[in-house]
N, CA, C and O atoms as a CHARMM CRD file, in Angstrom:
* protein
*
  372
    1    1 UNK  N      0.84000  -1.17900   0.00000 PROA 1      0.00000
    2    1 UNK  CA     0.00000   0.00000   0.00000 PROA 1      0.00000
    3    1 UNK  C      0.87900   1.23300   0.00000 PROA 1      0.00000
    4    1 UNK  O      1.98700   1.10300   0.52000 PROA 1      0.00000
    5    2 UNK  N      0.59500   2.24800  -0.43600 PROA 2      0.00000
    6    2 UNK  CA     1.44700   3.26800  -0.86500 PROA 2      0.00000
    7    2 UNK  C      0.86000   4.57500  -0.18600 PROA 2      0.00000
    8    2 UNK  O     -0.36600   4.63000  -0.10000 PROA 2      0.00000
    9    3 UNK  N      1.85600   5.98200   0.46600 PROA 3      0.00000
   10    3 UNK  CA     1.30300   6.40200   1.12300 PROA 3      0.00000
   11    3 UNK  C      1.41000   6.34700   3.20200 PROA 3      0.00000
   12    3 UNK  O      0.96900   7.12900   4.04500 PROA 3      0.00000
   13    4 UNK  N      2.31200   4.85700   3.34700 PROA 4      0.00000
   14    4 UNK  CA     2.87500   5.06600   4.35100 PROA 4      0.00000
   15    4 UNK  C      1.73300   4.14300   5.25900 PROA 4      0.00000
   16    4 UNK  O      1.89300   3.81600   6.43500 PROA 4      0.00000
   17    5 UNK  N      0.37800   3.76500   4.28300 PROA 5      0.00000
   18    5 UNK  CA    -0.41600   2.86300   5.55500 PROA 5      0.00000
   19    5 UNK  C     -0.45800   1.65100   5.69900 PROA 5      0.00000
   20    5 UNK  O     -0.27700   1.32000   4.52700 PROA 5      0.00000
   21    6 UNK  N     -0.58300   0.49900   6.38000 PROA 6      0.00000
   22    6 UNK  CA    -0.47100  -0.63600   7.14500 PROA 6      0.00000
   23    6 UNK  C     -0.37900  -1.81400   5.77700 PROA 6      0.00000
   24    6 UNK  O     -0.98800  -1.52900   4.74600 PROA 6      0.00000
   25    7 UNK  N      0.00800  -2.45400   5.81800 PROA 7      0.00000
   26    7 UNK  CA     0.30400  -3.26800   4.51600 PROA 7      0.00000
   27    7 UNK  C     -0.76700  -4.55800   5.04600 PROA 7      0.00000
   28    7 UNK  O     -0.25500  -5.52000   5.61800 PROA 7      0.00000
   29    8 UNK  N     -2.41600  -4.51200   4.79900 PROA 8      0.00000
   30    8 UNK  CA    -2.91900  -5.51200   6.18900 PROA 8      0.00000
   31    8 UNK  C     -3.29800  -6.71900   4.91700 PROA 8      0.00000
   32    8 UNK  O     -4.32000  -7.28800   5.29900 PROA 8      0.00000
   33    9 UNK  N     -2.96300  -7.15100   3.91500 PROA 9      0.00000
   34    9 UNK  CA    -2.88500  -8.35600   3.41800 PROA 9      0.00000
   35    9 UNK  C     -1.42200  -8.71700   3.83100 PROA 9      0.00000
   36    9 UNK  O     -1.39400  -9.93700   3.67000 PROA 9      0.00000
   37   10 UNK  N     -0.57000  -8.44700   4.13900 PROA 10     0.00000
   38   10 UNK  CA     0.52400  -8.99800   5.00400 PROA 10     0.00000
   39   10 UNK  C      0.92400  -9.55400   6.07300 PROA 10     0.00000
   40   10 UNK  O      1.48800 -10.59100   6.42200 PROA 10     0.00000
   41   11 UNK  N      0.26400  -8.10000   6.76100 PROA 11     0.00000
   42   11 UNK  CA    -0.25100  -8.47700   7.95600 PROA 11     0.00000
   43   11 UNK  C     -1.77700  -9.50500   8.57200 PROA 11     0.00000
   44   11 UNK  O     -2.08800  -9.93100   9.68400 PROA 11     0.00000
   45   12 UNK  N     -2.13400  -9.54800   7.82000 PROA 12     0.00000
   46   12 UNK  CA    -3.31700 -10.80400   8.06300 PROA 12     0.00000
   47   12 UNK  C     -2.38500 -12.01400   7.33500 PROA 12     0.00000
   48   12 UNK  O     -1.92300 -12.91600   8.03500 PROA 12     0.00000
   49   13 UNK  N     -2.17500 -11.97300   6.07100 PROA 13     0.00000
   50   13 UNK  CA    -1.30900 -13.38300   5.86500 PROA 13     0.00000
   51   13 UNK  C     -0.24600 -13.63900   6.82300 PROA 13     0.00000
   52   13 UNK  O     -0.17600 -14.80400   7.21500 PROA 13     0.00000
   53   14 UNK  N      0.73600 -12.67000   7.36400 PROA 14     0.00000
   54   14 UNK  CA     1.27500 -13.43600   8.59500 PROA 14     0.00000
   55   14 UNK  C      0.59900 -14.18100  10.15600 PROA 14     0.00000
   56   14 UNK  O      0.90500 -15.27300  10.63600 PROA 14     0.00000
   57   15 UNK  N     -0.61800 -12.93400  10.81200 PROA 15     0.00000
   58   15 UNK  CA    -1.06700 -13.76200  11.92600 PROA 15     0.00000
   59   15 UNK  C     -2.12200 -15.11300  11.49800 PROA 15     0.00000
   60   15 UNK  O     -2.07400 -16.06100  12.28100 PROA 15     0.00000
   61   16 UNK  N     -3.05200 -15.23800  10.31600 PROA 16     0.00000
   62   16 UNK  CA    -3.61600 -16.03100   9.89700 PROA 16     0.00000
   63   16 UNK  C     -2.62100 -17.20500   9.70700 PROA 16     0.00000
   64   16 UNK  O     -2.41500 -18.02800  10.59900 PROA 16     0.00000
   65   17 UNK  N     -2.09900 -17.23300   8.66100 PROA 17     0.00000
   66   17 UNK  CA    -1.28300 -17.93200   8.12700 PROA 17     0.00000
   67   17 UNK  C     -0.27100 -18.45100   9.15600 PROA 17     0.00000
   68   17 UNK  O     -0.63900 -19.44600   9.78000 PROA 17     0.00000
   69   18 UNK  N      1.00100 -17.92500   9.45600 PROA 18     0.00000
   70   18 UNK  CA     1.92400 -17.96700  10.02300 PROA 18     0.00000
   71   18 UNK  C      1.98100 -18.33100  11.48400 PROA 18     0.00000
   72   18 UNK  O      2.39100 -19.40400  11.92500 PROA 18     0.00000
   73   19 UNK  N      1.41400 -17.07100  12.34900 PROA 19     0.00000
   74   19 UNK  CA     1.23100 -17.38900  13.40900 PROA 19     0.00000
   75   19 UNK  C     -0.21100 -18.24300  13.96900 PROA 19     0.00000
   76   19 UNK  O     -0.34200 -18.37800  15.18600 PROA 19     0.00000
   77   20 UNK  N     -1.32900 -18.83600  12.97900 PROA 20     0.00000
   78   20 UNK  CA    -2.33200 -19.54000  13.40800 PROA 20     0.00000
   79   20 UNK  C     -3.05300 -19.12800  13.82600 PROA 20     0.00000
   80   20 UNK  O     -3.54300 -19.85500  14.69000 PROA 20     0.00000
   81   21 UNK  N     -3.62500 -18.00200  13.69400 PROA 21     0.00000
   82   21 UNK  CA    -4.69400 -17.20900  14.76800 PROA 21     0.00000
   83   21 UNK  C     -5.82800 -17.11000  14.27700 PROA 21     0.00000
   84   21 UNK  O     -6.10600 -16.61500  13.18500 PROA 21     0.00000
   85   22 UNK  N     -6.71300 -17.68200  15.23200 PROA 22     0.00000
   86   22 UNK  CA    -8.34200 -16.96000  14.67700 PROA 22     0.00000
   87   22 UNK  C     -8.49700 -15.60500  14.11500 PROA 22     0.00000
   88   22 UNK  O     -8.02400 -14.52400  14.46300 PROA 22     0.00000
   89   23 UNK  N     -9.31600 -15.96200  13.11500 PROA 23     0.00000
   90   23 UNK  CA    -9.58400 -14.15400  12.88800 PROA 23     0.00000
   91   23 UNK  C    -10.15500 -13.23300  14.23800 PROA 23     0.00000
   92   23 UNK  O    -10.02200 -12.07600  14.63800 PROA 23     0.00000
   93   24 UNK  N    -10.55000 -13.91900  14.48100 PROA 24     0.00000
   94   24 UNK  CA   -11.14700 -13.36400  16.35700 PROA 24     0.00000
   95   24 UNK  C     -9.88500 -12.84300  16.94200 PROA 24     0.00000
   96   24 UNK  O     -9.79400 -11.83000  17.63500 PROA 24     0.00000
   97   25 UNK  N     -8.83700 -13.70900  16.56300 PROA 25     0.00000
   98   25 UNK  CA    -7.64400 -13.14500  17.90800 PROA 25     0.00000
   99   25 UNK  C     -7.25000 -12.22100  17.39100 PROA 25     0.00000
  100   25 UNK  O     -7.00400 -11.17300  17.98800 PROA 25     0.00000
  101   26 UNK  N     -7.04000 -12.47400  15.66400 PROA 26     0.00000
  102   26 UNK  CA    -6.35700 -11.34800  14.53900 PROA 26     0.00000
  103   26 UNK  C     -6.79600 -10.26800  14.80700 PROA 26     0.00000
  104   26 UNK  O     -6.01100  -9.33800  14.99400 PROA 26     0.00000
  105   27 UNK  N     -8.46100 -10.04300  14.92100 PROA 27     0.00000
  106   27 UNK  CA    -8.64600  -8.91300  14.49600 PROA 27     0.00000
  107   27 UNK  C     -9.01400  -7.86500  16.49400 PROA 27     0.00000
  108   27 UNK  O     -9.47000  -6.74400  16.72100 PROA 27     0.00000
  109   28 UNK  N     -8.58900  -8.83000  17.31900 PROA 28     0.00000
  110   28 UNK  CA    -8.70100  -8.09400  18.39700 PROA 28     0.00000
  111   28 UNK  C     -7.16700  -7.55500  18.76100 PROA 28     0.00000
  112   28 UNK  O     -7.07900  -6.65700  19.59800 PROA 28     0.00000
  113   29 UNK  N     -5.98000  -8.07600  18.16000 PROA 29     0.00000
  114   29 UNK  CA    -5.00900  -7.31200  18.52700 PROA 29     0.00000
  115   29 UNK  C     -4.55100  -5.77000  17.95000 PROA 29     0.00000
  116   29 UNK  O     -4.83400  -5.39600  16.81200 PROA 29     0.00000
  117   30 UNK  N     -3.98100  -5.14700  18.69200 PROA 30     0.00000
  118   30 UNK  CA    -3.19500  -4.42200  18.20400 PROA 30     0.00000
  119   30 UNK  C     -2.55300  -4.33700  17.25600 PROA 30     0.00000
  120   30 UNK  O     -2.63500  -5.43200  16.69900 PROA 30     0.00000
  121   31 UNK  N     -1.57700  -3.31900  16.37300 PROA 31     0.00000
  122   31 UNK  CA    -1.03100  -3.80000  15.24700 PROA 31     0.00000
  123   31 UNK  C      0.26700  -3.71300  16.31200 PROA 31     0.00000
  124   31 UNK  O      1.10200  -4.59100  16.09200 PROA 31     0.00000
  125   32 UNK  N      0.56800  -2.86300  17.36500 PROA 32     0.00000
  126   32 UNK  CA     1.74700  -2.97200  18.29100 PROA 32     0.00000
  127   32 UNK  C      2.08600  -4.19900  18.27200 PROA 32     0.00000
  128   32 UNK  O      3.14300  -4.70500  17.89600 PROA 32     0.00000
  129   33 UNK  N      0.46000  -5.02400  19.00400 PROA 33     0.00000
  130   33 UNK  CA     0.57300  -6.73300  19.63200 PROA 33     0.00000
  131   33 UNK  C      1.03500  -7.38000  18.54400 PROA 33     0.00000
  132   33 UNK  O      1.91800  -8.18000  18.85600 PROA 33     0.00000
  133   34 UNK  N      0.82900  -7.35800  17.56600 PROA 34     0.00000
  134   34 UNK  CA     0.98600  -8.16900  16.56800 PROA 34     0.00000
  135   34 UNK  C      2.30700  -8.23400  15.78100 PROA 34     0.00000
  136   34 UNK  O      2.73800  -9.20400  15.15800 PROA 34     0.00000
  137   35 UNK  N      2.80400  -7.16100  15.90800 PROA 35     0.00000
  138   35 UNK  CA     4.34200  -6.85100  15.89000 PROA 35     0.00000
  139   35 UNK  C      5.14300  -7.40500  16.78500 PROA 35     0.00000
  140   35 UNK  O      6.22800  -7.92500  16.52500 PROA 35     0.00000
  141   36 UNK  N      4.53000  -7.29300  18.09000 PROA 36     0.00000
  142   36 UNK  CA     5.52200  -7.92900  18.93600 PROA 36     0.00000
  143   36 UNK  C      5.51300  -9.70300  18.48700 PROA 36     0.00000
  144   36 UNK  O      6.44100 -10.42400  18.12200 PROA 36     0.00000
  145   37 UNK  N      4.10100  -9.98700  18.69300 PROA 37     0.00000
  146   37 UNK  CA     4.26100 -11.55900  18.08900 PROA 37     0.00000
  147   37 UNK  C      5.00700 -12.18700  17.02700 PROA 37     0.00000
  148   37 UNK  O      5.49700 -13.31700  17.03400 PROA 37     0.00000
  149   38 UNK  N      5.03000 -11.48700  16.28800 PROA 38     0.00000
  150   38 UNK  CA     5.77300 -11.63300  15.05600 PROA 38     0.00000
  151   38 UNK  C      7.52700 -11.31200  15.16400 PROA 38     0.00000
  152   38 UNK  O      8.41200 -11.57200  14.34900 PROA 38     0.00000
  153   39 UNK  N      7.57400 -10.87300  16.05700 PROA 39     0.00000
  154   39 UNK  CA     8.93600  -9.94100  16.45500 PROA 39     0.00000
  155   39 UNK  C      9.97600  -9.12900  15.84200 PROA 39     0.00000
  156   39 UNK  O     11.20100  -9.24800  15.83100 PROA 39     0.00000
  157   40 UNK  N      9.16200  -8.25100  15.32100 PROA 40     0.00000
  158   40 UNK  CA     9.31100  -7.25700  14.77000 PROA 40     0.00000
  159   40 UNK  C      9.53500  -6.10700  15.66600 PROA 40     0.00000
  160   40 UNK  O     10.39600  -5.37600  15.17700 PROA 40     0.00000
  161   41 UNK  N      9.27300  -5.85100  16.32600 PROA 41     0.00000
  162   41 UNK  CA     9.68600  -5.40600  17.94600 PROA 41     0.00000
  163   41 UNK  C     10.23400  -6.74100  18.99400 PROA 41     0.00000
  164   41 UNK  O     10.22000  -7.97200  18.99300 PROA 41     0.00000
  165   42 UNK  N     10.73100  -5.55100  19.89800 PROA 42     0.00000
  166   42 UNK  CA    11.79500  -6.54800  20.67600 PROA 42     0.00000
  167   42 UNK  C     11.08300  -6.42800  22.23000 PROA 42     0.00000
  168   42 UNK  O     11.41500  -5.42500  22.86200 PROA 42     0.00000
  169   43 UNK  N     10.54400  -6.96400  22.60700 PROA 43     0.00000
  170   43 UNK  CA    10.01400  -7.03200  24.22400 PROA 43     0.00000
  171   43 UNK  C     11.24000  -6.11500  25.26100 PROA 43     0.00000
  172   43 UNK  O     12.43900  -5.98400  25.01700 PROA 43     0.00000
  173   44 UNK  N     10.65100  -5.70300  26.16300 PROA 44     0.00000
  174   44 UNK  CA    11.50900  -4.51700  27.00900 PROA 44     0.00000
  175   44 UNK  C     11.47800  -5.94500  28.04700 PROA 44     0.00000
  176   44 UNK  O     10.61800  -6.80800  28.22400 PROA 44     0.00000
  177   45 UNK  N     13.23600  -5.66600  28.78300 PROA 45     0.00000
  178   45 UNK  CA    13.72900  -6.51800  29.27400 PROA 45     0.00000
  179   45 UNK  C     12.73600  -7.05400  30.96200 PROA 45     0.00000
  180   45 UNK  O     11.78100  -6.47000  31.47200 PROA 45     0.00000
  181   46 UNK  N     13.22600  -7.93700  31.29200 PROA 46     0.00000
  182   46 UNK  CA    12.39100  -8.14300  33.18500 PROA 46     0.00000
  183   46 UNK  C     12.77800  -6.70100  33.47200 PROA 46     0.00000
  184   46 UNK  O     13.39600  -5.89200  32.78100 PROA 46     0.00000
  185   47 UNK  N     12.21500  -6.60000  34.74500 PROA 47     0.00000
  186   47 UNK  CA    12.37500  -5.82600  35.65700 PROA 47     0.00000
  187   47 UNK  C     13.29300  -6.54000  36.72000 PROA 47     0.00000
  188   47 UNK  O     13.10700  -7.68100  37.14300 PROA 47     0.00000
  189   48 UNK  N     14.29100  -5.71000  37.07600 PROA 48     0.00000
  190   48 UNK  CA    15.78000  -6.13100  37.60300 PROA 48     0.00000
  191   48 UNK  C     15.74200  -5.28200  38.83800 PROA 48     0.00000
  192   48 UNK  O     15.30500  -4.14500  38.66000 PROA 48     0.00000
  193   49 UNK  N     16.12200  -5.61100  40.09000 PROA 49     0.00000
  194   49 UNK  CA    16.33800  -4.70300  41.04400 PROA 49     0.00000
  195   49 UNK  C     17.17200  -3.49000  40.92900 PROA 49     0.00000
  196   49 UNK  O     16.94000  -2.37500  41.39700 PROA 49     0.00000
  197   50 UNK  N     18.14700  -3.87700  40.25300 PROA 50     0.00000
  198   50 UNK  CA    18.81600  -2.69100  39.91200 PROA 50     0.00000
  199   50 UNK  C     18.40300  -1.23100  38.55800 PROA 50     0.00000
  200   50 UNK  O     18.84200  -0.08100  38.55700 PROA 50     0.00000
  201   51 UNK  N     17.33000  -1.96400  37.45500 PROA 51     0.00000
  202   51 UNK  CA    16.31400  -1.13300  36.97700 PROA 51     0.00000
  203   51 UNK  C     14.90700  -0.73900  37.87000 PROA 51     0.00000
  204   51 UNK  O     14.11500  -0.19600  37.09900 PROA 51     0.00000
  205   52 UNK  N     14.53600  -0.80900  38.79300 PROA 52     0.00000
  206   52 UNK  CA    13.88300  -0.72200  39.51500 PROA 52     0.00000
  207   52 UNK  C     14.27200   0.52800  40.40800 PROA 52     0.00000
  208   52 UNK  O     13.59000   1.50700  40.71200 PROA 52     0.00000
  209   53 UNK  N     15.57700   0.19600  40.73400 PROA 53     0.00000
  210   53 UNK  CA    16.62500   1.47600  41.97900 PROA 53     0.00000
  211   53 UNK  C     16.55900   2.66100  40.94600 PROA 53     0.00000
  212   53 UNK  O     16.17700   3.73800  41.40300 PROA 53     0.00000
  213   54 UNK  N     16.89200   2.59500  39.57400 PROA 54     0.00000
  214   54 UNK  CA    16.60100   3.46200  38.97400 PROA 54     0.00000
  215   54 UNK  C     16.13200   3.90000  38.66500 PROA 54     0.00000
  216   54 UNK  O     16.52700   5.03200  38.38400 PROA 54     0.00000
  217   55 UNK  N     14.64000   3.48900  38.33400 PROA 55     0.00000
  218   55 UNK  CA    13.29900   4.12200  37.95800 PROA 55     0.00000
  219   55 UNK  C     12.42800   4.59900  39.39200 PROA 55     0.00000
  220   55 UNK  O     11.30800   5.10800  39.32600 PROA 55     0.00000
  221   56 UNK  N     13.04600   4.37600  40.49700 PROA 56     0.00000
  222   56 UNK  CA    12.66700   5.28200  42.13100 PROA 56     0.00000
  223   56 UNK  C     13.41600   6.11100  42.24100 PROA 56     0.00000
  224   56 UNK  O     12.90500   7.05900  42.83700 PROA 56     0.00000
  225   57 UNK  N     14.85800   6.35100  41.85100 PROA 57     0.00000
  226   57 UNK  CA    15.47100   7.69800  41.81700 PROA 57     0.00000
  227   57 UNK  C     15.08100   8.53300  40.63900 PROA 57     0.00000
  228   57 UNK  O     14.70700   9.67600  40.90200 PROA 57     0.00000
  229   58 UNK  N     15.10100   8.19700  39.50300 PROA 58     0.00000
  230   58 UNK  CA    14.38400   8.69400  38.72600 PROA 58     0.00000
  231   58 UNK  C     13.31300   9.62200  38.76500 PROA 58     0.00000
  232   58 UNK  O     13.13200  10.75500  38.31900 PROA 58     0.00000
  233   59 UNK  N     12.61200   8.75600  39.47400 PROA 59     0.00000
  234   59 UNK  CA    10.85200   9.17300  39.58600 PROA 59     0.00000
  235   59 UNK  C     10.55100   9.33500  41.24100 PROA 59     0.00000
  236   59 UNK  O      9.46800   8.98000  41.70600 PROA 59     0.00000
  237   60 UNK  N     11.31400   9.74400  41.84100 PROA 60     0.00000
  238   60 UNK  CA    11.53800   9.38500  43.49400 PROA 60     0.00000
  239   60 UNK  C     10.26000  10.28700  44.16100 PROA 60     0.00000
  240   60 UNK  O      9.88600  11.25300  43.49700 PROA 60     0.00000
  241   61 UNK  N      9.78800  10.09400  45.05300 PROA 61     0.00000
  242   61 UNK  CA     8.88400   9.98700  45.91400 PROA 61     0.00000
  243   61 UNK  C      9.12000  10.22800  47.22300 PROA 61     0.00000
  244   61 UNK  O      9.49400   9.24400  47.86000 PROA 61     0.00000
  245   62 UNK  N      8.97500  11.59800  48.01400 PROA 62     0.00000
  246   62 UNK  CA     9.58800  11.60600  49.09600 PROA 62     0.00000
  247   62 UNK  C      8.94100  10.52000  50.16400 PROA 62     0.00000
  248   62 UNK  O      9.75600  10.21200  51.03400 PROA 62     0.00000
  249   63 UNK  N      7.90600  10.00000  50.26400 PROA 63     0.00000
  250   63 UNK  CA     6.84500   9.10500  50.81900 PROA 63     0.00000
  251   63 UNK  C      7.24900   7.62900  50.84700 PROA 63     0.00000
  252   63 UNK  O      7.08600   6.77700  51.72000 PROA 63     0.00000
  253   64 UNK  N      7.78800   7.57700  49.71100 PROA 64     0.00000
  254   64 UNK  CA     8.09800   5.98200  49.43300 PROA 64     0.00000
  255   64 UNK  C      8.78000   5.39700  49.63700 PROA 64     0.00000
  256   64 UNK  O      9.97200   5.70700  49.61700 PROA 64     0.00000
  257   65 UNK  N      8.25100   4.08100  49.98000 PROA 65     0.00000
  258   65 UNK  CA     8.82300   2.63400  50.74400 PROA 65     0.00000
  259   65 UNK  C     10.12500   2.34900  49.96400 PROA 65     0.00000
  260   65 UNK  O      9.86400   2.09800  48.78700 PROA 65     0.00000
  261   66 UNK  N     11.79400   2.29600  50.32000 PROA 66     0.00000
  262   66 UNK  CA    12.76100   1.63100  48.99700 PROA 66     0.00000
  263   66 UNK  C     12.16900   0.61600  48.58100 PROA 66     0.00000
  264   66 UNK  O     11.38000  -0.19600  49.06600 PROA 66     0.00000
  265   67 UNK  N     12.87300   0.83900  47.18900 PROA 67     0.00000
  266   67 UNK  CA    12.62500  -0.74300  46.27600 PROA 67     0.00000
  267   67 UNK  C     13.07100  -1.80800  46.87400 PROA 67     0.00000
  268   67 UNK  O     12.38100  -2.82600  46.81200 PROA 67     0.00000
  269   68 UNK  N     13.91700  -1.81700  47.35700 PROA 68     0.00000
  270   68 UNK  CA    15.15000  -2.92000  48.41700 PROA 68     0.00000
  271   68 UNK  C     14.11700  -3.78300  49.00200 PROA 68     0.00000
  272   68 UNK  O     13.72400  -4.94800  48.94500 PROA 68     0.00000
  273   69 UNK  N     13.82100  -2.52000  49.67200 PROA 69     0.00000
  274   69 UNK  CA    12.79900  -2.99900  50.90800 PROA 69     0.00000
  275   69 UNK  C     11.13800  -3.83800  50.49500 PROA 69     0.00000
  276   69 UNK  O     10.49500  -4.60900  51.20800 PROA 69     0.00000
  277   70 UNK  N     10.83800  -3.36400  49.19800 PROA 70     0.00000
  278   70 UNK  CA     9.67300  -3.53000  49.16000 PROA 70     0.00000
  279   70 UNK  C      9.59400  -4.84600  48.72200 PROA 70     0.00000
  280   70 UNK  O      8.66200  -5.56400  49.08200 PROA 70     0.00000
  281   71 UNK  N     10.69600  -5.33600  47.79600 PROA 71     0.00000
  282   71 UNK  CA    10.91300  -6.79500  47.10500 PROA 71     0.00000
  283   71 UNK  C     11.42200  -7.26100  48.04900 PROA 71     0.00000
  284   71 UNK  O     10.68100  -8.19100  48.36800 PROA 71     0.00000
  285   72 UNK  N     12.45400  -7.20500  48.90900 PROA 72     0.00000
  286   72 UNK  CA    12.66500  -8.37400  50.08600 PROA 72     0.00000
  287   72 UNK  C     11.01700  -8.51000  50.61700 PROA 72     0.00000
  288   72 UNK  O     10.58100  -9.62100  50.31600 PROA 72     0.00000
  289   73 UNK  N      9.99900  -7.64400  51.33600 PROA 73     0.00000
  290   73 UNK  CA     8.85500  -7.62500  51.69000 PROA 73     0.00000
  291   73 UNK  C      7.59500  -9.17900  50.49200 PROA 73     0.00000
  292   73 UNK  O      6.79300 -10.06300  50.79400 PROA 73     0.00000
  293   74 UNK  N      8.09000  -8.72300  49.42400 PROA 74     0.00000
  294   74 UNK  CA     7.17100  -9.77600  48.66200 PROA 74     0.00000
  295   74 UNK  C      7.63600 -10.87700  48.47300 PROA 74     0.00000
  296   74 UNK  O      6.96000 -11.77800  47.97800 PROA 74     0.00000
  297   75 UNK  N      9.06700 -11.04700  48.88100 PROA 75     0.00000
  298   75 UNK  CA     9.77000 -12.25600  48.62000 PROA 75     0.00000
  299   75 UNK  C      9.26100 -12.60600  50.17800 PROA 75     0.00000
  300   75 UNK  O      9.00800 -13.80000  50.34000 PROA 75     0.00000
  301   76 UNK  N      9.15500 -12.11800  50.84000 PROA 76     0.00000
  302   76 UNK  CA     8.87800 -12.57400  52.19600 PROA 76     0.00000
  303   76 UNK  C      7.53600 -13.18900  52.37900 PROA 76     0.00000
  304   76 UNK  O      7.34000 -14.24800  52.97600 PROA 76     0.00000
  305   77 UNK  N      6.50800 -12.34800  51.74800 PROA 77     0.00000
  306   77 UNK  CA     5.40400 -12.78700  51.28600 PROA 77     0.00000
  307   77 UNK  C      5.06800 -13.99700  50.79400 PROA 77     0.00000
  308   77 UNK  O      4.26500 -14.73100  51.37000 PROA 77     0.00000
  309   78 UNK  N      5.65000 -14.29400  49.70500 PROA 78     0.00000
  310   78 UNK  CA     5.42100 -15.17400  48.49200 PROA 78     0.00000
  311   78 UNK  C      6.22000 -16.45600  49.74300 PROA 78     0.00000
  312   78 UNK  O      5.57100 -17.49800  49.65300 PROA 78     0.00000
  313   79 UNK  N      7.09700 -16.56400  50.53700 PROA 79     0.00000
  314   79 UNK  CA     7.80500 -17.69400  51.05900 PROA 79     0.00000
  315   79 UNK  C      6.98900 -17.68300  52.81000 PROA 79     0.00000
  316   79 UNK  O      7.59400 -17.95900  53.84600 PROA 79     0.00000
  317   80 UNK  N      6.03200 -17.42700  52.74800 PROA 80     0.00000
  318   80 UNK  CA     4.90500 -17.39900  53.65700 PROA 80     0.00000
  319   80 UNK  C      5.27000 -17.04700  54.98800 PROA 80     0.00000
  320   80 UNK  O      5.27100 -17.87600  55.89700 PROA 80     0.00000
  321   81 UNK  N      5.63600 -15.62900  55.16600 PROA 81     0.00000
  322   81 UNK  CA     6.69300 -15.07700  56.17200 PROA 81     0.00000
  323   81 UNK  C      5.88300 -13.40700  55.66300 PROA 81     0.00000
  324   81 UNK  O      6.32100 -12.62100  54.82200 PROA 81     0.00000
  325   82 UNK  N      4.48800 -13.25200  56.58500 PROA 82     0.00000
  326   82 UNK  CA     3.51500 -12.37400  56.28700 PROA 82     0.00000
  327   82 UNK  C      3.44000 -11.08000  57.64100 PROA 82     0.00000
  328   82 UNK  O      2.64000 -10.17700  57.88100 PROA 82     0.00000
  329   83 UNK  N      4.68100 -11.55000  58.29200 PROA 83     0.00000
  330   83 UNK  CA     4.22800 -10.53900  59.57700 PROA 83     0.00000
  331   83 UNK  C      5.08100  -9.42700  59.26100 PROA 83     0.00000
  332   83 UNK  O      4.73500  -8.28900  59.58000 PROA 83     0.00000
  333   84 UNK  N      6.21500  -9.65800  58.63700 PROA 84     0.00000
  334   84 UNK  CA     7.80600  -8.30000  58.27900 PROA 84     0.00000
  335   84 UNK  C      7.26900  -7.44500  58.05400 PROA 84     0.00000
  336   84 UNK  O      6.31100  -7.52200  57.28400 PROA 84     0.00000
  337   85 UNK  N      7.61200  -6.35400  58.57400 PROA 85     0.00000
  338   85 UNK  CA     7.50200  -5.01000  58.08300 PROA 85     0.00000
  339   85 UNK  C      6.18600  -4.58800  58.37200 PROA 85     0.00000
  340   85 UNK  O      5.94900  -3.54900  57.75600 PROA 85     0.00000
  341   86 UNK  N      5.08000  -5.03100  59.16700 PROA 86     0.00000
  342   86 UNK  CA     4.36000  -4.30100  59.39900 PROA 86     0.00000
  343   86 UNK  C      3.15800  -5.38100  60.50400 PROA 86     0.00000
  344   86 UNK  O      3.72600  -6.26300  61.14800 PROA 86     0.00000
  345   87 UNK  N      1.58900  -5.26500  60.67000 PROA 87     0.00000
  346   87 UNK  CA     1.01300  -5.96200  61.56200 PROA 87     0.00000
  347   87 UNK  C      0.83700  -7.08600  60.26500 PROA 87     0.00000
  348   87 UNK  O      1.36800  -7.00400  59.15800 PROA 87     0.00000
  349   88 UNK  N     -0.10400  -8.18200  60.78100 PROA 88     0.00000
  350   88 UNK  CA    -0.96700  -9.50000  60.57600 PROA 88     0.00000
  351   88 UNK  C     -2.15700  -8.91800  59.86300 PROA 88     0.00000
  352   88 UNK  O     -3.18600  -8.97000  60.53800 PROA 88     0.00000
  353   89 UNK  N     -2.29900  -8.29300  58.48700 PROA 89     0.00000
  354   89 UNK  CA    -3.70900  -7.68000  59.02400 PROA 89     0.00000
  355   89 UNK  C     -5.09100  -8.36500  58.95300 PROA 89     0.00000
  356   89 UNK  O     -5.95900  -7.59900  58.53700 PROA 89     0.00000
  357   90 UNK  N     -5.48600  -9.50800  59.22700 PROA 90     0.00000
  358   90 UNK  CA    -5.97900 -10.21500  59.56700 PROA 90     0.00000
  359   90 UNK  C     -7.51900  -9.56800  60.95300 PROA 90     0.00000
  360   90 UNK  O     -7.62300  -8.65000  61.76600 PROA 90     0.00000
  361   91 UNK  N     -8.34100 -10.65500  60.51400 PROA 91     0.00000
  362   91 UNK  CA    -9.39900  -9.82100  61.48900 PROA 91     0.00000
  363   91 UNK  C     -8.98800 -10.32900  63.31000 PROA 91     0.00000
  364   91 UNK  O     -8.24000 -11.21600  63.72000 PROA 91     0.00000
  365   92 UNK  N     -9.46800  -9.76700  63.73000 PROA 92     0.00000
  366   92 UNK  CA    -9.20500  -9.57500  65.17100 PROA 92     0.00000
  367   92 UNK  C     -9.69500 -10.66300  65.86900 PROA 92     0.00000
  368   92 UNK  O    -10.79000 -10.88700  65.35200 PROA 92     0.00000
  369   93 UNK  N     -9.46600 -11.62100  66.92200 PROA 93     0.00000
  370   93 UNK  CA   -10.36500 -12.73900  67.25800 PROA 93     0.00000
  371   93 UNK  C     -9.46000 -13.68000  67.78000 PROA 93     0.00000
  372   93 UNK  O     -9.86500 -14.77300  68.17700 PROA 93     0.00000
């Protein structure tokens, strides 16, 4: 297509075709999503403690809990160790 717009017999022959998709799934994605599937874009990396330290100084918050602190807290969580850092909050009884 000429003019700079979406080339969508391409793009439908790749998610149809290629990647297997219902027209249902085809036609509910994004053309972003569909780029990424195809990988044509590149997925933005995990989230790393040390990108994390940076995006709180970055964006810092005089109020806010460190990152340090808040992921040891969910790791604490997740390994069923629910009392750290603050009460039970649980009902009373």
């Amino acid at each position: 297509m000429t003019g700079g717009g979406l080339d969508w017999a391409g793009l439908m022959r790749a998610g149809l075709r290629d990647l297997r998709l219902h027209p249902d799934q085809f036609w509910s994605l994004t053309p972003a999503e569909l780029g990424l599937m195809l990988g044509l874009e590149k997925a933005e990396a995990r989230m790393t403690r040390q990108r994390l330290a940076q995006l709180e100084a970055e964006f810092a918050d005089a109020s806010a809990v460190p990152a340090e602190r808040r992921l040891d807290e969910m790791e604490d969580y997740r390994n069923g160790d629910r009392k750290r850092g603050g009460s039970d909050a649980g009902p009373a009884g």
